[in-house]
N, C-alpha and C positions, 0 to 999 in steps of 0.2 A: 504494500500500500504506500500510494505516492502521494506529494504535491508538491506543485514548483510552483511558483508566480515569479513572471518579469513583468517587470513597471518597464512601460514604453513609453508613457508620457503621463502627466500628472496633474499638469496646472489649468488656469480655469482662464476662459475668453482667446485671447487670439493667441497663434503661436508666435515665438521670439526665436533669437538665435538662437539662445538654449532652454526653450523651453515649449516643450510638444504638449498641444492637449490632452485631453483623457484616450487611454488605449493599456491596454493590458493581456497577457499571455498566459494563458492558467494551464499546468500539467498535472490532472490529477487521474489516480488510476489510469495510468497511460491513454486517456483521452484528451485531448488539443482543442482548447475556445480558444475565441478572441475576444474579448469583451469591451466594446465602445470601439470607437476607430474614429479618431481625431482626425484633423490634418496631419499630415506627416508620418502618417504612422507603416506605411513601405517601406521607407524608407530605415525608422526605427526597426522594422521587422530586421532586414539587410543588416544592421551593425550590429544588433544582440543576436543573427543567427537563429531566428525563428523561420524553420522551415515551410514554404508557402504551400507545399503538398501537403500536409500535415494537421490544417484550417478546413474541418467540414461544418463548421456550426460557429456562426457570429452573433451575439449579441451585444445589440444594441439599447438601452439605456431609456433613452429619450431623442427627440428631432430636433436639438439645439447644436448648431453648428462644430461645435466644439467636441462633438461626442460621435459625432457619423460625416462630415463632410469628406475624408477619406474614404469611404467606403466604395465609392462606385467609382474611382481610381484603381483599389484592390480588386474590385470585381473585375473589370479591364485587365489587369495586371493579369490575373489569375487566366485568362482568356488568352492572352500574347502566350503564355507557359505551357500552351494547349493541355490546360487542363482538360478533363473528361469527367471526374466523380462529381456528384452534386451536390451542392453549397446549400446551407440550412442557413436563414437568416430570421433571426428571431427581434421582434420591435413592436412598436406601437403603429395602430392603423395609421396608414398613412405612408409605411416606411416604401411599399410594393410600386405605389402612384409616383412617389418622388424618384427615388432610383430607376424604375424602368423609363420615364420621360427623360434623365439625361441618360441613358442610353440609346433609348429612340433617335433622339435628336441629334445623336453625337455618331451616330451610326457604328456604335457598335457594340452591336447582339451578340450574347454570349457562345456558342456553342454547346456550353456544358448545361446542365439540366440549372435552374435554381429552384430554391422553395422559399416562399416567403409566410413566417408562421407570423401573422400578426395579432398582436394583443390591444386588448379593451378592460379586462377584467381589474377593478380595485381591490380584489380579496386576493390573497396568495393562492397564486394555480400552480400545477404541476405543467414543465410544458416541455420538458424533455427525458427520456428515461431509456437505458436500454442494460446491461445484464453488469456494467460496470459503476454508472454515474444515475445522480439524477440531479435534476433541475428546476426549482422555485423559484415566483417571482416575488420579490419585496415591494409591497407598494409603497409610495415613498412621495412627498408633498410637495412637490415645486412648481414650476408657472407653467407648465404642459406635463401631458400625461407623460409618470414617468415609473418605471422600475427596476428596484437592484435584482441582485439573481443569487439565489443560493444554490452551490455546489454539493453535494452529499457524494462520499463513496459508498456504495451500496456494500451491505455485512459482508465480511467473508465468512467459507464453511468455518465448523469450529474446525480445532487443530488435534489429532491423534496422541491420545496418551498411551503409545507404546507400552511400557511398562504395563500400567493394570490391564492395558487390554489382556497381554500374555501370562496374564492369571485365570484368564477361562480358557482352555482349551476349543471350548464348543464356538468361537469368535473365528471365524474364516476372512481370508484376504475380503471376501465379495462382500463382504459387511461393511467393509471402511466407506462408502458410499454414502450410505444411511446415517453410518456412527457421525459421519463431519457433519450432514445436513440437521442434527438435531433430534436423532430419534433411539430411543431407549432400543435393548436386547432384552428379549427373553430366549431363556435358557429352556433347554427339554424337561428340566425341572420343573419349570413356570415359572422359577424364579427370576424377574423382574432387573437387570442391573440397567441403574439411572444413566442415561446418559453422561449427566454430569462425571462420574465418577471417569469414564471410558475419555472423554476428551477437555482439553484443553482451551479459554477464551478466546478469540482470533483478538486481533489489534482494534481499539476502538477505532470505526469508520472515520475519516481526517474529514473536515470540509471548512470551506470556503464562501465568505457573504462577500456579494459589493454592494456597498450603500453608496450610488452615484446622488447626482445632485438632489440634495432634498433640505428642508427646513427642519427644525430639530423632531422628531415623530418618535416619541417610546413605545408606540402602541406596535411599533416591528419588534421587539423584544423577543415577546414569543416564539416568533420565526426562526430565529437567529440564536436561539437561546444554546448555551455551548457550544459555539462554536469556536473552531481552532485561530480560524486566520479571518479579519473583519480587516475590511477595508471600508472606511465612511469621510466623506467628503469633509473638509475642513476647509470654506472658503474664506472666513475670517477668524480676526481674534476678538480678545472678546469687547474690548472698546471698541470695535461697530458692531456689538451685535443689534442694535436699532437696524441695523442694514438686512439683519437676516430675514427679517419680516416683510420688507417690501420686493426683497429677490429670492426670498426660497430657498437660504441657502445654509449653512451651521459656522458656527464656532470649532474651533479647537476644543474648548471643554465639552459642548453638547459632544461632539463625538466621542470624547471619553466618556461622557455619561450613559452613552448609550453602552460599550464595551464595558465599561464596571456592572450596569444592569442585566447584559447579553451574558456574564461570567464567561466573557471571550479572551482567548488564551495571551492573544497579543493583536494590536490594533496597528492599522498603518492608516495617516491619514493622509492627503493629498489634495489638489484642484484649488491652489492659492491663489489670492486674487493677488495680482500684479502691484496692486497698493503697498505689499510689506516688500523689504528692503530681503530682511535675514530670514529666511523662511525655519529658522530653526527655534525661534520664537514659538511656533506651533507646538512644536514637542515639550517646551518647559511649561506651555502651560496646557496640553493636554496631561503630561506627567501628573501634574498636581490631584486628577482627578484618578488616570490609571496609567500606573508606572510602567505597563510594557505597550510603552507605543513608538513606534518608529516613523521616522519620515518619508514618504516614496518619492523616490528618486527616479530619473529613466536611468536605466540602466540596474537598478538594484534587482536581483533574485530571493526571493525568499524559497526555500526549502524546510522540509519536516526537519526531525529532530531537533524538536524547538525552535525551529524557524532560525539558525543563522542567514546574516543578511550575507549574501555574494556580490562584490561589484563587476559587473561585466564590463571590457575592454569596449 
């Protein structure tokens, strides 16, 4: 059981020399999102080595420039590479009209198959799932419809307690099947031996929230409750929070507040507005409310076992 996150870009409104809108690379249980797609974000694909075959399913966020105007560049992109497999894009209605009109217009039609899953729904749906991963929407408050996405790895089987098993003789290879999925023996005896005894916990399932652009909303709590790796937007500090209100958008503390109430393992937060100087302001005073937060950087990786941060070249 896996997860990587690369930060592709982070900060909020238009891009700078160095500094790329929202986009993100999530590897978890060896499945590949892409989640948001800024400006710029090819070309970040290209220098952190994110593989373009490897992209079957994009989610997008919300329809504010900063979160998807790459997109239909990468879809092109992806066309020029004769791709062939089909591209899952996942967004709010509206996402299928916009993208396929600059295509129309620009004359050029993909090749490869697309699908566009678009969302309306303000409760949490399930809107991707297959025998590895699954996928949640977070709804989430800002000035058009918008939502984060939770990642789940779905359980693995339990794990074989060699040992007690080879205390019943009547336990044959052809039982290990049953034994990991969760299911008790009985013996020609009748007697009963619990599963538990025969195997082993699997690793708690890892996962991963993005809370993209939203104003402070605790009522995602629930969704998100234990989770490993939270990622929630920090557009200001907290002398404009007067600001958050008229744009939708959080503090550095609201983010930790949300991660101290989610009892999430470690918080990254990101999408600063251009206003602050030191963006590392954020951290000291997200710290104040929950001490494992980091800053996302482009170029940073995070990985399991506790999430050490990697810088990539």
């Amino acid at each position: 059981m896996s997860l990587h996150l690369t930060v592709l870009g982070c900060h909020s409104a238009t891009p700078r020399v160095n500094a790329y809108p929202t986009a993100q690379y999530l590897e978890i249980n060896n499945r590949h999102f892409l989640i948001d797609c800024g400006e710029g974000t090819q070309r970040q694909m290209r220098k952190y080595k994110v593989g373009f075959s490897k992209i079957n399913h994009i989610f997008i966020s919300h329809l504010h420039g900063d979160h998807f105007f790459g997109l239909v560049g990468l879809i092109a992109t992806f066309g020029i590479l004769n791709r062939e497999k089909e591209l899952h894009i996942y967004g709010p209605k509206g996402i299928k009209e916009v993208t396929t009109l600059q295509l129309k217009v620009s004359k050029s039609w993909t090749k490869y198959p697309i699908t566009f899953h678009e969302l309306e729904s303000k409760e949490s749906e399930l809107i991707f799932e297959d025998d590895k991963v699954s996928v949640r929407t977070i709804p989430l408050n800002h000035r058009v419809y918008t939502n984060g996405f939770l990642f789940t790895e779905k359980p693995k089987l339990r794990k074989l307690h060699i040992e007690n098993i080879q205390q019943y003789d009547e336990i044959e290879t052809c039982d290990f099947h049953n034994i990991k999925a969760g299911k008790d023996i009985i013996l020609s005896t009748g007697e009963v031996i619990p599963n538990e005894e025969l195997t082993i916990d699997p690793p708690k399932p890892l996962s991963f929230a993005f809370c993209s652009d939203t104003a402070y909303k605790p009522d995602i709590v629930p969704i998100i409750k234990d989770v490993d790796l939270l990622y929630h937007e920090a557009t200001f500090l907290k002398d404009r929070e007067d600001l958050c209100d008229k744009t939708k958008h959080s503090t550095a503390e609201q983010a930790a507040s949300i991660a101290s109430q989610a009892n999430a393992n470690k918080l990254i937060i990101g999408h600063y507005s251009s206003r602050y100087k030191n963006i590392n302001d954020f951290k000291i005073e997200a710290q104040t409310v929950f001490k494992n937060t980091e800053l996302a950087e482009a170029g940073k990786r995070y990985s399991t076992n506790s999430f050490p941060v990697e810088i990539l070249n």
